[in-house]
TIRO-2110 file (N, C-alpha, C; in Angstrom, 1 decimal):
// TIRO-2110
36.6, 32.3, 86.0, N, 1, A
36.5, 33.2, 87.1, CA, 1, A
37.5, 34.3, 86.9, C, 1, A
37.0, 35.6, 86.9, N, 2, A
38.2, 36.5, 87.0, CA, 2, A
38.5, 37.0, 88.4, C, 2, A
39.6, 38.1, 88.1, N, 3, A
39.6, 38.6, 89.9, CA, 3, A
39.9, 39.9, 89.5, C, 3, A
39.3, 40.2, 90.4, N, 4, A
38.3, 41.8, 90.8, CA, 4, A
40.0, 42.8, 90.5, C, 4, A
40.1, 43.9, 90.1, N, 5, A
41.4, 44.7, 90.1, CA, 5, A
41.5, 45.3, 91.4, C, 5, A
42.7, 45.2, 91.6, N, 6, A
43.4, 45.9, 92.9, CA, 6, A
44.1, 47.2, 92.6, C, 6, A
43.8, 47.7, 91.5, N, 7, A
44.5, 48.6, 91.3, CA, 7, A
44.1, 49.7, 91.0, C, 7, A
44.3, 50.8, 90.4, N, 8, A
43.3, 52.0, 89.5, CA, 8, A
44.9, 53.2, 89.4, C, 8, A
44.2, 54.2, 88.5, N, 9, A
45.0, 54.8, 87.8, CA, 9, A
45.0, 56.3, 88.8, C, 9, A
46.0, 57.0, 88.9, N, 10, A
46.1, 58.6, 89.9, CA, 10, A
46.2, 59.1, 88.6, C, 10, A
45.4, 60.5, 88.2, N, 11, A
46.2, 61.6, 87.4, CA, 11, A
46.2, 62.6, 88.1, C, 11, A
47.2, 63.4, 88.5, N, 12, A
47.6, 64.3, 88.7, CA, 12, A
47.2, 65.8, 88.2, C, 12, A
46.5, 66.4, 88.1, N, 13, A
45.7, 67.4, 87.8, CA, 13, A
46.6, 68.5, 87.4, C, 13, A
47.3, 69.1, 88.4, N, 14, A
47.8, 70.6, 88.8, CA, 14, A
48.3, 70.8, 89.4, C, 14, A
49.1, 71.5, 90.2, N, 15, A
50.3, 71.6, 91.1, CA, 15, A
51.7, 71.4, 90.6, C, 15, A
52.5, 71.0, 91.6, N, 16, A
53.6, 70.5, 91.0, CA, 16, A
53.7, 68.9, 90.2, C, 16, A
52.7, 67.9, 90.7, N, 17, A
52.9, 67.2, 90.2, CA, 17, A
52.3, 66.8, 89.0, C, 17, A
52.0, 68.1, 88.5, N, 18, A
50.6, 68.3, 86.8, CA, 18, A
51.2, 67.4, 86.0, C, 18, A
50.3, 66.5, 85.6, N, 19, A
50.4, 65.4, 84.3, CA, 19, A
51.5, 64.1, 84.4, C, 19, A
51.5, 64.1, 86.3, N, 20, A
51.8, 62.5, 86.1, CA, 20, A
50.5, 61.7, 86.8, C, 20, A
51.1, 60.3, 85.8, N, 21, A
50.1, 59.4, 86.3, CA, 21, A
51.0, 58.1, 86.7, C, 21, A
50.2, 57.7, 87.9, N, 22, A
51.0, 56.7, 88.4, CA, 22, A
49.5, 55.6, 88.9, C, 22, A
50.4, 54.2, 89.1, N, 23, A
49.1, 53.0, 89.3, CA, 23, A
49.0, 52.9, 90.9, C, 23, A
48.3, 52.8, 91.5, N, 24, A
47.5, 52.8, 92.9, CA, 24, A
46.8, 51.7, 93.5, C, 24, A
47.6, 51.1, 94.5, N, 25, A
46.5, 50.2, 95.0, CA, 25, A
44.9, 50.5, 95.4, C, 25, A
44.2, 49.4, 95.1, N, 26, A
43.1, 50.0, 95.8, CA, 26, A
42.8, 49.9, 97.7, C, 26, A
42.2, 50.4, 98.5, N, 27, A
42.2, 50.5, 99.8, CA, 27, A
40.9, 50.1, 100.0, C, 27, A
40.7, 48.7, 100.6, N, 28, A
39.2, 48.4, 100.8, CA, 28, A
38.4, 48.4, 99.5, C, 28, A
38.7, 48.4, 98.6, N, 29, A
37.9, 48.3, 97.2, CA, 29, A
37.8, 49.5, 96.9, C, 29, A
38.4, 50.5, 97.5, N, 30, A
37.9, 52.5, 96.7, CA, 30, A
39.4, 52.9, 96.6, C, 30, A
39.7, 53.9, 95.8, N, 31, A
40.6, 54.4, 96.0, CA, 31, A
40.6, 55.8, 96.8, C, 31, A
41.9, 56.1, 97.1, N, 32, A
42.1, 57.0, 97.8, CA, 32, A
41.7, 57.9, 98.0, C, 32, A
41.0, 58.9, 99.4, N, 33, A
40.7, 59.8, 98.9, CA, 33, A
41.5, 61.5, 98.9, C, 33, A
42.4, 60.8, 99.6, N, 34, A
43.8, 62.2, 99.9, CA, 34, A
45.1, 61.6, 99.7, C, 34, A
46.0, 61.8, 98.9, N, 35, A
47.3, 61.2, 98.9, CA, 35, A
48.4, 62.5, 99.0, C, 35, A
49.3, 62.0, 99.8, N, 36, A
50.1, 62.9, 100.1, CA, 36, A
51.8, 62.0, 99.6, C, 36, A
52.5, 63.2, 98.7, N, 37, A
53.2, 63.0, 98.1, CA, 37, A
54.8, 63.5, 98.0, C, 37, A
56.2, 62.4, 98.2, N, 38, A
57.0, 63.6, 98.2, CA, 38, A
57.6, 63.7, 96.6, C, 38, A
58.0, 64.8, 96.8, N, 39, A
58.5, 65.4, 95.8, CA, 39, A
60.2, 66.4, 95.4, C, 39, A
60.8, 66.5, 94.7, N, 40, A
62.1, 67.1, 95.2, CA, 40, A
61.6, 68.3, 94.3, C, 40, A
61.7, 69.8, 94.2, N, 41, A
61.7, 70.9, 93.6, CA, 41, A
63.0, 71.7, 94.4, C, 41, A
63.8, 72.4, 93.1, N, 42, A
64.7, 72.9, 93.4, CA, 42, A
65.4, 72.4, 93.6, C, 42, A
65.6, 70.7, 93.8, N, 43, A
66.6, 70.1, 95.1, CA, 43, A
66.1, 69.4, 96.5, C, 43, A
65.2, 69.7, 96.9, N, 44, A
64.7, 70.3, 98.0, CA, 44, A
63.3, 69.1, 98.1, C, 44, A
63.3, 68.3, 98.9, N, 45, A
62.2, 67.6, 99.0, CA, 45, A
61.1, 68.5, 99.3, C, 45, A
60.0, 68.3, 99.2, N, 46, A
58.8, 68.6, 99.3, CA, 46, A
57.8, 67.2, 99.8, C, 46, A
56.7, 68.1, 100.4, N, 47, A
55.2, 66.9, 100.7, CA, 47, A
54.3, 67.5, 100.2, C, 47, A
53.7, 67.2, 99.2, N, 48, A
52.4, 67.8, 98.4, CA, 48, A
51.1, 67.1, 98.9, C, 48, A
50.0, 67.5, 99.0, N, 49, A
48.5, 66.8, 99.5, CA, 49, A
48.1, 67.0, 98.0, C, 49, A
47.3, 65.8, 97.7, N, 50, A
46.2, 66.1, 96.7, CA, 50, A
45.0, 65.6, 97.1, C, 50, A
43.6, 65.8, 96.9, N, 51, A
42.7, 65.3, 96.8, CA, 51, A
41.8, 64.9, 95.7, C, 51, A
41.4, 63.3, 96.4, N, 52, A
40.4, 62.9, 94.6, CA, 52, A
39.7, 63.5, 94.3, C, 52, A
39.1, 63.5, 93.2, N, 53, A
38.1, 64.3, 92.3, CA, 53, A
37.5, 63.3, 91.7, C, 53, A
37.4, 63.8, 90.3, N, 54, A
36.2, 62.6, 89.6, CA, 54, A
37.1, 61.5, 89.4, C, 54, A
36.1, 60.2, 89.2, N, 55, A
36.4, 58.4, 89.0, CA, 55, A
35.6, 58.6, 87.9, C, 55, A
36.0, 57.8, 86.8, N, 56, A
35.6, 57.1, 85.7, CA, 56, A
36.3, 56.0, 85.5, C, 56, A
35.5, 55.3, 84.7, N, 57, A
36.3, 53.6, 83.8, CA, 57, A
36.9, 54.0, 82.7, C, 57, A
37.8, 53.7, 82.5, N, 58, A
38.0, 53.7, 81.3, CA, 58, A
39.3, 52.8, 80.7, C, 58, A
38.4, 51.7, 79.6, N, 59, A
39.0, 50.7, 79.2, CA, 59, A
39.2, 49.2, 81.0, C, 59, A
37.8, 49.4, 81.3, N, 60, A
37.7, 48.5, 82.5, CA, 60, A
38.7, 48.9, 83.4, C, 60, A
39.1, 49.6, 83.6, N, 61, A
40.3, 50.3, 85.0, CA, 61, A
39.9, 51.8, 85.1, C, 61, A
39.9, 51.9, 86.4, N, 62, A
39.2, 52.7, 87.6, CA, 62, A
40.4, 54.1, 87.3, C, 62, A
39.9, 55.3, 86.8, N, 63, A
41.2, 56.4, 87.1, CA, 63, A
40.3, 57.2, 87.8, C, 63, A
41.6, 58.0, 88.7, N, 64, A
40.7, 59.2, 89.6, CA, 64, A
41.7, 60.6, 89.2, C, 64, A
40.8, 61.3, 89.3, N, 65, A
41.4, 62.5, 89.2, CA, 65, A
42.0, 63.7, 90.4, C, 65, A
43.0, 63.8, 90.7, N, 66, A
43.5, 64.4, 91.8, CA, 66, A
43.8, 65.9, 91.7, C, 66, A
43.3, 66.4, 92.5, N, 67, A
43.4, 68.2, 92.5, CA, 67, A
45.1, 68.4, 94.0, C, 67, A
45.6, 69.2, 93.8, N, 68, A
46.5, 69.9, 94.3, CA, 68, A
46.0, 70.6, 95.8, C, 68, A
46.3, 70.5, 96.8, N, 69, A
46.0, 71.3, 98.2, CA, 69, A
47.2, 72.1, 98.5, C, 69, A
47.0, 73.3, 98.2, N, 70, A
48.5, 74.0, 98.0, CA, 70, A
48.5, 74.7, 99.4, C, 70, A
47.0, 74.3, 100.4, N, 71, A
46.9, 74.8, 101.7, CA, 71, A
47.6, 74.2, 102.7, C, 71, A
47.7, 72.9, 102.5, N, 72, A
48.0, 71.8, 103.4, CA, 72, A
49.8, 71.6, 103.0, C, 72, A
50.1, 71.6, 101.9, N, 73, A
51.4, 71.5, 101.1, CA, 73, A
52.3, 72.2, 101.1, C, 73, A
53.6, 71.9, 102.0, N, 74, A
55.0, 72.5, 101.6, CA, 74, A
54.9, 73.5, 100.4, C, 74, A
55.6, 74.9, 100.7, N, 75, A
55.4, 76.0, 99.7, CA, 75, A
56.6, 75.7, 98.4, C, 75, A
56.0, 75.9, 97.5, N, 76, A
56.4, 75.8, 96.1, CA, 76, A
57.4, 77.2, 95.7, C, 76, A
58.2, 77.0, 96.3, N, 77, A
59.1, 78.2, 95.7, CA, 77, A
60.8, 78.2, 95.7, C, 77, A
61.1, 78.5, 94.8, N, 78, A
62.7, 78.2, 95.0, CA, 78, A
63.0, 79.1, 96.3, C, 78, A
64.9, 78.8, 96.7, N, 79, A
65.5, 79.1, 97.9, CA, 79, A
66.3, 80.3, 97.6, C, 79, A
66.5, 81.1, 95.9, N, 80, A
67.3, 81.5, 95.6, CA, 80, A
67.3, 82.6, 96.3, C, 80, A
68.0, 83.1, 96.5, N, 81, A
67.9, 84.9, 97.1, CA, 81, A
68.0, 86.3, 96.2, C, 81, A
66.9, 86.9, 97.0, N, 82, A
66.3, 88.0, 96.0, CA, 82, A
67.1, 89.2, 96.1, C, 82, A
67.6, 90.1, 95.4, N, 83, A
68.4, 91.5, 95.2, CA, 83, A
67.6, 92.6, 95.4, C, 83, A
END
């Protein structure tokens, strides 16, 4: 008997959090379809939104691919002051 994975893979597309990947529970057997994320830039926490994209298998584990909502998401910019 095996048992079903609880898990699947996030990659991170674009934004600030471009090219990490981290492992994900699954929710009701699907993964996520909006993950909202904090982050420090500058210093300075941040909340980034992503939304899923494409699902594929690969190597029998579920990865999805997450796009950046830079609409919904804390602005990406340092605090430094301009001259």
């Amino acid at each position: 008997m095996t048992t079903p994975d609880v898990s699947y893979i996030a990659e991170f597309t674009d934004g600030p959090l471009e090219g990490e990947v981290e492992t994900r529970i699954l929710i009701g057997g699907a993964a996520e379809k909006r993950i909202g994320m904090v982050a420090a830039v500058d210093g300075l926490e941040s909340l980034f939104w992503y939304d899923a994209g494409e699902e594929r298998e690969v190597n029998d584990q579920l990865h999805v691919r997450y796009s950046f909502d830079a609409g919904d998401s804390d602005p990406v910019e340092s605090d430094e002051e301009t001259f």
